[in-house]
ZALUM-287472 format. One record per residue (C-alpha): residue in one letter; z, y, x. Coordinates in steps of 0.001 Angstrom, whole numbers, padded with zeros to 6 digits, always signed. Example, Ala and Ser with C-alpha at 12.3 -4.5 7.8 and 13.67 -1.06 7.14 Angstrom:
REM residues 2
A+007800-004500+012300 S+007140-001060+013670 
//
This chain:
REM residues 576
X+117358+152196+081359 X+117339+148447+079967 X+116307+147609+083302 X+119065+148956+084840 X+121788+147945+082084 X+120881+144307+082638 X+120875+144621+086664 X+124288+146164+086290 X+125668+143238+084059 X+124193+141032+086023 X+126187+142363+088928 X+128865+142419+087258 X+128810+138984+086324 X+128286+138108+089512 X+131428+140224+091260 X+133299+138782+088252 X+133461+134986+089497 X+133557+136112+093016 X+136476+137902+092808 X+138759+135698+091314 X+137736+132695+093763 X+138835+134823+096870 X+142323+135533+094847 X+142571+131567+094052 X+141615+130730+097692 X+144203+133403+099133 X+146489+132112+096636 X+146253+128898+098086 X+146244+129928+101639 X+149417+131871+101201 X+150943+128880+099587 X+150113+126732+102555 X+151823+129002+105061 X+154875+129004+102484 X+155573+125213+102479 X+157595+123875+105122 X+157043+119898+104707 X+153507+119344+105224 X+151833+122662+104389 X+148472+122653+102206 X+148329+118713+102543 X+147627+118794+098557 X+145507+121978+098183 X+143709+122227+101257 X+140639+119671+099768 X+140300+122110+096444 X+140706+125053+098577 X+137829+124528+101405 X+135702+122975+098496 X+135655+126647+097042 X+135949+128241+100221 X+133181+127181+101452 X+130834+126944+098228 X+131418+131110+097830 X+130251+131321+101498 X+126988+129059+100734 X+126361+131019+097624 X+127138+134474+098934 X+124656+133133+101871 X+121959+133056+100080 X+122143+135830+097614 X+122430+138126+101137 X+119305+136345+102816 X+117453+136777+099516 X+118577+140820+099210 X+118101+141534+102836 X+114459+139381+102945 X+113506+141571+100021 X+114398+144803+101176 X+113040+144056+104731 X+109663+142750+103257 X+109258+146416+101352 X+109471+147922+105014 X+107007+144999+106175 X+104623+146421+103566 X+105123+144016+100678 X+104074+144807+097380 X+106515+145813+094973 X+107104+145605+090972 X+108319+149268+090808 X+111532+151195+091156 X+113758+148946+088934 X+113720+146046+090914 X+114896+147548+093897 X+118360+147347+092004 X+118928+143092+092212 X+118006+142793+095744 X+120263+146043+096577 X+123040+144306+094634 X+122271+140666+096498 X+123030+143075+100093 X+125932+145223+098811 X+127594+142123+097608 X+126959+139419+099078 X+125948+140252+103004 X+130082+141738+103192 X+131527+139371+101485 X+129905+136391+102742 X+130883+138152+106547 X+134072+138391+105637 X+134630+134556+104433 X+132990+133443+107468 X+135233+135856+109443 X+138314+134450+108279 X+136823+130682+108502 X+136467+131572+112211 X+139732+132769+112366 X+141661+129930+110284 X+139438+127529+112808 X+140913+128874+115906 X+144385+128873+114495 X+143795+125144+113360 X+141236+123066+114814 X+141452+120664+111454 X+139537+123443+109933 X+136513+122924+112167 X+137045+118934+111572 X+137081+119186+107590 X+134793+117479+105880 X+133839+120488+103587 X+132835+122278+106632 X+130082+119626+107932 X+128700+119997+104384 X+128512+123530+104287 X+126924+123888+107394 X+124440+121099+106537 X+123578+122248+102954 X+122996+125644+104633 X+120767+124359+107572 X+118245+122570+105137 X+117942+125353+102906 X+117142+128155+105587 X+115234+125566+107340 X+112748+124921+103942 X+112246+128381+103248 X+111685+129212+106498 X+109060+126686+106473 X+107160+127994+103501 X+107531+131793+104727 X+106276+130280+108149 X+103255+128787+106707 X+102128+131371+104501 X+102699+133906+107504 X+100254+131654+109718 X+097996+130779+106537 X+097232+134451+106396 X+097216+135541+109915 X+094144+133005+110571 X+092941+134264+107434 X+093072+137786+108970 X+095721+138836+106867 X+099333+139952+107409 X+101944+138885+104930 X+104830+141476+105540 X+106874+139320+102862 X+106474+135795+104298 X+107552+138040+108267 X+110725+139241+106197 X+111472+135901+104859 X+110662+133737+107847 X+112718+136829+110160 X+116191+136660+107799 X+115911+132845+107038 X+114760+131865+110649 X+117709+133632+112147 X+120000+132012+109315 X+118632+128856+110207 X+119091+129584+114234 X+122602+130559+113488 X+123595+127659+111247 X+122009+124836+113958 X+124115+126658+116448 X+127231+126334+114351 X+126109+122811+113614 X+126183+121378+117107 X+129651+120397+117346 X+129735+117847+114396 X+128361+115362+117067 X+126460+112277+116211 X+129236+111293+113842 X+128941+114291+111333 X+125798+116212+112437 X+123450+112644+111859 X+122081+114267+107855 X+121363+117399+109561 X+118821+115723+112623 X+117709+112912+110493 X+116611+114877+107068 X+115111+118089+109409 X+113215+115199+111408 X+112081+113714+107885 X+110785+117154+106340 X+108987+118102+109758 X+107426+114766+109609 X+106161+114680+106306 X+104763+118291+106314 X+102925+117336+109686 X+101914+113929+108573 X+100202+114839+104730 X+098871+118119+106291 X+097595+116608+109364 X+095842+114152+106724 X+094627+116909+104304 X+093245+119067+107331 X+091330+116058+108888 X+090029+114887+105674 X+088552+118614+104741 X+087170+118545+107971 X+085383+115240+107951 X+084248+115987+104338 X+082672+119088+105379 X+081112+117772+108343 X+080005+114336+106757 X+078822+115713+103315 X+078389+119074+103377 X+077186+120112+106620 X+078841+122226+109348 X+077655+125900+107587 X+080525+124232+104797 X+082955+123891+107263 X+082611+127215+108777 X+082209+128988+105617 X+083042+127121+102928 X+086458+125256+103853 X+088079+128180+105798 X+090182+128964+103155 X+091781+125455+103089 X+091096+124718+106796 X+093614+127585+107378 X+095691+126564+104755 X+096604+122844+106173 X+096196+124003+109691 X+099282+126657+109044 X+101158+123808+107230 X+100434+121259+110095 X+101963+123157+112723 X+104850+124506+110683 X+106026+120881+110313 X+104703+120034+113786 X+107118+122523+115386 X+109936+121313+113177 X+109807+118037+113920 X+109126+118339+117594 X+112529+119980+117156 X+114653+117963+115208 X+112937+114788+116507 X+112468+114552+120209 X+114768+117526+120786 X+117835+115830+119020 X+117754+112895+116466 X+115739+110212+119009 X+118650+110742+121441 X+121455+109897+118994 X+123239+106560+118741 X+121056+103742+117397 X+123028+103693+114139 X+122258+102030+111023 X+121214+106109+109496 X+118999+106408+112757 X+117120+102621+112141 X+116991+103766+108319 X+114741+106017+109357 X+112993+104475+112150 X+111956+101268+110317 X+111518+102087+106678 X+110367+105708+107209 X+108321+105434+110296 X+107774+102092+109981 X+107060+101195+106464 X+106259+104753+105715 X+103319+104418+108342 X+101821+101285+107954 X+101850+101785+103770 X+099938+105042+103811 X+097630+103141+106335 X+097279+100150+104329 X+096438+101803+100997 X+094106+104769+102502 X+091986+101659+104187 X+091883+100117+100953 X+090436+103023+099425 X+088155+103175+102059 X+086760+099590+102329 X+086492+099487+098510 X+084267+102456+098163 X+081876+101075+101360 X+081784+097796+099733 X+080984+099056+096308 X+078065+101610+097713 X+077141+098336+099410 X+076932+095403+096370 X+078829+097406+093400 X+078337+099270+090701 X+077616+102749+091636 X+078237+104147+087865 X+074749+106516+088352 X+076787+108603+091183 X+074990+109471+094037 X+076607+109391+097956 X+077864+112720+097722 X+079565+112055+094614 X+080971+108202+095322 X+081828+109290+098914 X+083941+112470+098062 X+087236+111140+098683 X+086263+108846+101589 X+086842+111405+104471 X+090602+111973+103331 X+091293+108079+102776 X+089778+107505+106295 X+091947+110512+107675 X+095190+108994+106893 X+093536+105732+107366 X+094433+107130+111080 X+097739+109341+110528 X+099672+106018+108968 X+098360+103953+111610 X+099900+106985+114517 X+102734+107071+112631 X+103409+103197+112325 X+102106+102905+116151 X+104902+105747+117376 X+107906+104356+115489 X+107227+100871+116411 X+106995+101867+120209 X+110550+103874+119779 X+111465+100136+118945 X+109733+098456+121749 X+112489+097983+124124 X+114625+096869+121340 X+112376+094753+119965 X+111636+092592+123397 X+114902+090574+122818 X+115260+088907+119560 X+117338+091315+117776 X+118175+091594+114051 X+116244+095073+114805 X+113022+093125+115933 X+113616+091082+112782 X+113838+093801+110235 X+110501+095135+111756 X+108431+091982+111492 X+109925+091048+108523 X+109349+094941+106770 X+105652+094582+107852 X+104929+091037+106799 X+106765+092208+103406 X+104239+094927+103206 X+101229+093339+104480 X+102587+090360+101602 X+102451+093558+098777 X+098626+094116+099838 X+097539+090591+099577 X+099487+089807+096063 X+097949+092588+094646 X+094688+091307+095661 X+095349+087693+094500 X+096377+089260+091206 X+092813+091533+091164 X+091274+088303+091359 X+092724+086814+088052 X+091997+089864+086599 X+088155+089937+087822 X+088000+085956+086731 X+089465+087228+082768 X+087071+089894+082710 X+084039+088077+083663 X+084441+085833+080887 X+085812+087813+077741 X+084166+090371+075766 X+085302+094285+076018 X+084085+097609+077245 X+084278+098091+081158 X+086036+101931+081358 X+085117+103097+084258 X+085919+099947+086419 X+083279+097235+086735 X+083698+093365+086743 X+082144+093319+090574 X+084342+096602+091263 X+087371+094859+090663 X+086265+091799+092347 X+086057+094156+095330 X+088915+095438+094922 X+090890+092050+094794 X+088398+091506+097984 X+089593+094531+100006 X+093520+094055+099066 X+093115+090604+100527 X+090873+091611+103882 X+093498+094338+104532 X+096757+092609+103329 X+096400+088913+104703 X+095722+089905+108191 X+099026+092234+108611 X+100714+089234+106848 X+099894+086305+108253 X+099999+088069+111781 X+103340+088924+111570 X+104658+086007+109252 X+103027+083012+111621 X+105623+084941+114312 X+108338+084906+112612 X+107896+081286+111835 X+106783+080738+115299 X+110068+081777+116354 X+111809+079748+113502 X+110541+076247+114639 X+111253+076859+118222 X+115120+078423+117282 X+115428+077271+113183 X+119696+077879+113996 X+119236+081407+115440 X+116018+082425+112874 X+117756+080675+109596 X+121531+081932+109916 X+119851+085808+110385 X+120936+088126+107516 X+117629+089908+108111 X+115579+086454+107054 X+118424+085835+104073 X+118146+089421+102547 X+114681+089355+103014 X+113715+086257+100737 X+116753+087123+098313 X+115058+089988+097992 X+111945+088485+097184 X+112627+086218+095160 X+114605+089515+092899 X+111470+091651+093058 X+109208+088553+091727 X+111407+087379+089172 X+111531+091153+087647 X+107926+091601+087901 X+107280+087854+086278 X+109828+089017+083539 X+107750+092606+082488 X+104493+090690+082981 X+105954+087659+080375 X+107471+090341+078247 X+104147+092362+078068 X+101891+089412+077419 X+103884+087609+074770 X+103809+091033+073271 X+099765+091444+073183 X+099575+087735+072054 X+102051+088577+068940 X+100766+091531+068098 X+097518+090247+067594 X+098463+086876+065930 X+100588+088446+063425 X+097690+091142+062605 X+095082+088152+062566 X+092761+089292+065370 X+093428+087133+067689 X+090502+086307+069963 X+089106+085823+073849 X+089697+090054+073431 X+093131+089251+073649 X+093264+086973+076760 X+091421+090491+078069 X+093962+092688+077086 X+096797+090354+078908 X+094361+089807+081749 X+097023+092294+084266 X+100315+090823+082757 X+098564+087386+083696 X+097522+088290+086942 X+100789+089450+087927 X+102757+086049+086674 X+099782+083862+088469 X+100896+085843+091163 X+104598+085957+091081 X+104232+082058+090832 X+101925+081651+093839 X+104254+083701+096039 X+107373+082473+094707 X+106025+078787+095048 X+105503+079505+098634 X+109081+081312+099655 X+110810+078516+097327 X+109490+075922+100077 X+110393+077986+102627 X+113525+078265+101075 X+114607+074784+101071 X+113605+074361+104323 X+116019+076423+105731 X+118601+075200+103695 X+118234+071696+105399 X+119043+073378+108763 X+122464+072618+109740 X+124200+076338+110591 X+127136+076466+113131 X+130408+077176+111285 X+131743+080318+110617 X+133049+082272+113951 X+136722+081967+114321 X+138412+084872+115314 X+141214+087607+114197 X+141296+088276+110221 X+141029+092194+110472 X+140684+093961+114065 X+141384+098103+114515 X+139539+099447+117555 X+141239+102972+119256 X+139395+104226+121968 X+135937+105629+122819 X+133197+105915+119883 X+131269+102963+119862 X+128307+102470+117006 X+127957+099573+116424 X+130159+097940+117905 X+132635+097119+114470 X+129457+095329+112961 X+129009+093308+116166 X+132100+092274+116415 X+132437+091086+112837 X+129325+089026+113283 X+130465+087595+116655 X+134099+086982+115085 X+134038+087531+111319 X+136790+089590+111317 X+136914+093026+109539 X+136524+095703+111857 X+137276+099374+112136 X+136947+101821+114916 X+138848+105177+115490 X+138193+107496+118599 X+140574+109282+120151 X+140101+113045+120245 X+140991+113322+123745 X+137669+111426+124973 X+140149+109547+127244 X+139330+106252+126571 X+137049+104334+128912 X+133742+102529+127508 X+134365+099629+125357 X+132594+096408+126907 X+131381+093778+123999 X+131518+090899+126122 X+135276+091430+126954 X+136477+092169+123406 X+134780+089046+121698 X+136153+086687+124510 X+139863+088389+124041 X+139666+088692+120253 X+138853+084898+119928 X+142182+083643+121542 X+143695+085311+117983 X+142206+083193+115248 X+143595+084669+111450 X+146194+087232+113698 X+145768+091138+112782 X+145031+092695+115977 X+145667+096388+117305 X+143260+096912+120244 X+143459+100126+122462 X+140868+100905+124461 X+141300+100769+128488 X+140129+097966+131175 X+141164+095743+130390 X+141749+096320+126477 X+145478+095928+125292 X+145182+093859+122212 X+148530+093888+119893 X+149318+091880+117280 X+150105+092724+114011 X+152872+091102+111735 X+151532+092521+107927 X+153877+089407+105982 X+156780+090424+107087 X+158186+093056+104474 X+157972+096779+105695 X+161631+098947+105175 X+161818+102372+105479 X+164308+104142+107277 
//
């Protein structure tokens, strides 16, 4: 009976809330069709916010009800009687009333085709996409998990049946934002598929390598199956959703500055960092089997997590391999795009090495002052500095001798690049913060043992990483300080000359504002026309045309040739 009380309430407190949103939003809607100058231009923002957040919310509670009631006729185990009462209230409520809020948003969008346009709307749908898409995922994986198990999960089928669908419906609905609107959608479903593929590609690689390797293959038939079907069920889960979202739909949209976000630090830097620090892992624990300290463990034991580091030892270096060739063709000509590559790599390949150069300092300390070793060897970290530096300074120096290459054959083209500017201002921020904790935390171990009177070479010990990292942070800002000057004594070209603000109408065009403003320095907006009327806007023509308007204000419709029109904003504006 208590049970049943506190379903009711809960019910009711859900109808409660419910009910008086529909009456505010039909309250508003009514008051839009009322007003005769500019109907719901002041309520139509609070009323799709609400609008549309009942319909997410009523969403879910159905696909929750319905995916519980559907896995009890799948077989699913059940808590008793009682509970059948919240998922019964999740249908009864929320599967009608969400219908009928999308019904009328349906309706309202073929009456007004600002509806479909609204901002509110392209978040719905997106919020909505991701969520059905995750759960979908996980009732997906546990489906396949126990099906290679031998197993059928008849509450992971109801969950991945009602969520899947929601999710097909929802990227249906979700196709006409175009590349403007519908980019978080692509690019975020491309990012979860990817990282569920990559870590369980890693994880199922690694088990299998470690059971081959170390345990023999009766361990990997027997022993592992459990997890082997585990991370096999996860890899293809976020294999099919990223072959999907990726190849099916976000590679083909506009090379925007969301799409190269993820591209070049996600793929990119993503990539080659797992790469980088799984080798590290790897070459450490070979060299310390080799000449280190062993700490009394035997193969099995020191080699345990050497399979998984050399597993995505290989998935960062397919993932940093696949990006980059995306970026091949764009990367042939000396693009700001090439730049941010080389430059992102060298920076991490730079990361590697520091931290080795600031092992070393650390090795040199310990070797010299008295203290207990806890669990990490003098000669261990000596390898350690050792391996950061044989996997670091190669990536570096590789990639930074290019880019300097290519600064003393063009030092104009390779100095004036924002890429090379952000990049060492950048630098120079990230040193001077880590110089400043380091400082901070050694001045504080100094202190502390001065003013307590036990001040000894146990002390240098204890600062030994806060001195690494400042030896370090000097040795690196040393070197981009001289390279730093030395661009500064390159003589740039002067500013472009061109209009003082420049509104584009015509066909979408990414890219193209940012272009412009670097080939003109004018500020630079584009609007598309919703007719699609407008021919394709041609770079070439529009810098030579907006350059015979130095300082001007400049109203540019698309068409071939453009019509630019100029602007008079001093002159004093009267209305009518």
């Amino acid at each position: 009976m208590g049970g049943l009380m506190m379903n009711f309430l809960l019910l009711f407190a859900l109808a409660i809330p419910a009910a008086l949103v529909v009456v505010i939003v039909l309250a508003l809607r009514r008051r839009e069709h009322v007003t005769s100058a500019a109907p719901g231009a002041g309520t139509r923002g609070v009323r799709r916010f609400f609008q549309y957040l009942l319909l997410f919310a009523l969403t879910i509670l159905a696909a929750v009800g319905v995916a519980d009631l559907l896995g009890r006729l799948f077989g699913a185990t059940t808590s008793g009687g009682e509970t059948l009462a919240l998922p019964l209230s999740f249908t009864l409520v929320g599967l009608p009333l969400a219908c009928l809020i999308a019904w009328w948003t349906r309706r309202a969008m073929r009456h007004d085709p600002e509806e479909a346009a609204s901002l509110w709307y392209a978040v719905y749908l997106t919020l909505a996409t991701w969520t059905a898409l995750i759960v979908a995922m996980v009732a997906l994986q546990a489906l396949l998990s126990g099906a290679l198990r031998g197993d059928v999960n008849g509450d992971a089928l109801a969950r991945l049946v009602v969520w899947g669908a929601l999710w097909a419906l929802h990227w249906r609905l979700a196709r006409p934002l175009g590349d403007m609107r519908g980019w978080p959608h692509l690019l975020v479903g491309s990012l979860i598929g990817l990282g569920t593929a990559a870590v369980s590609m890693g994880l199922l690689l690694g088990t299998s390598l470690g059971a081959l390797l170390l345990d023999g293959p009766g361990e990997l038939v027997f022993g592992t199956s459990g997890e082997l079907a585990r991370f096999g069920a996860m890899f293809i889960t976020g294999a099919l959703v990223w072959v999907r979202y990726w190849p099916g739909a976000a590679a083909r949209l506009p090379r925007s500055t969301p799409w190269l976000a993820y591209v070049l630090p996600v793929g990119v830097g993503g990539g080659l960092l797992t790469a980088l620090v799984a080798a590290s892992i790897l070459l450490w624990q070979v060299l310390v089997w080799l000449v280190g300290d062993h700490l009394g463990l035997n193969a099995r034991q020191h080699f345990a997590d050497s399979p998984s580091a050399l597993a995505f030892t290989v998935v960062g270096l397919l993932i940093w391999w696949y990006h980059g060739a995306i970026l091949a063709e764009t990367r042939r000509n000396r693009s700001e795009v090439r730049r941010v590559y080389e430059y992102l790599v060298s920076a991490l390949g730079l990361i590697a090495a520091s931290a080795g150069v600031g092992m070393v300092i650390v090795a040199a300390i310990e070797s010299f002052t008295p203290g207990v070793d806890l669990g990490m060897s003098v000669v261990n970290t000596l390898l350690g500095a050792v391996t950061l530096l044989a996997v670091g300074v190669p990536v570096w120096w590789l990639f930074w001798s290019r880019i300097q290459r290519v600064r003393a054959d063009d030092p104009v083209s390779e100095t004036a690049s924002p890429t090379r500017r952000t990049y060492l201002v950048l630098l120079f921020g990230i040193v001077g913060v880590a110089a400043v904790v380091a400082l901070l935390v050694a001045v504080f171990v100094l202190l502390q043992d001065v003013i307590a009177g036990t001040a000894s070479a146990e002390t240098l010990r204890s600062m030994r990483y806060a001195l690494g990292v400042l030896v370090t942070a000097a040795a690196v800002s040393a070197y981009h300080g001289a390279v730093f000057r030395e661009d500064r004594h390159v003589a740039l070209p002067n500013r472009p000359t061109g209009p003082r603000s420049v509104l584009l109408v015509g066909a979408p065009a990414p890219g193209l504002a940012l272009a412009l403003s670097r080939a003109t320095g004018a500020r630079t907006q584009v609007l598309v026309r919703s007719d699609g009327a407008a021919p394709p806007w041609s770079e070439e023509t529009l810098i030579a045309a907006l350059h015979a308007h130095p300082g001007e204000d400049l109203l540019v419709m698309g068409g071939d040739p453009p019509e630019v029109l100029v602007l008079d904003r001093e002159r004093p504006h009267h209305d009518a």
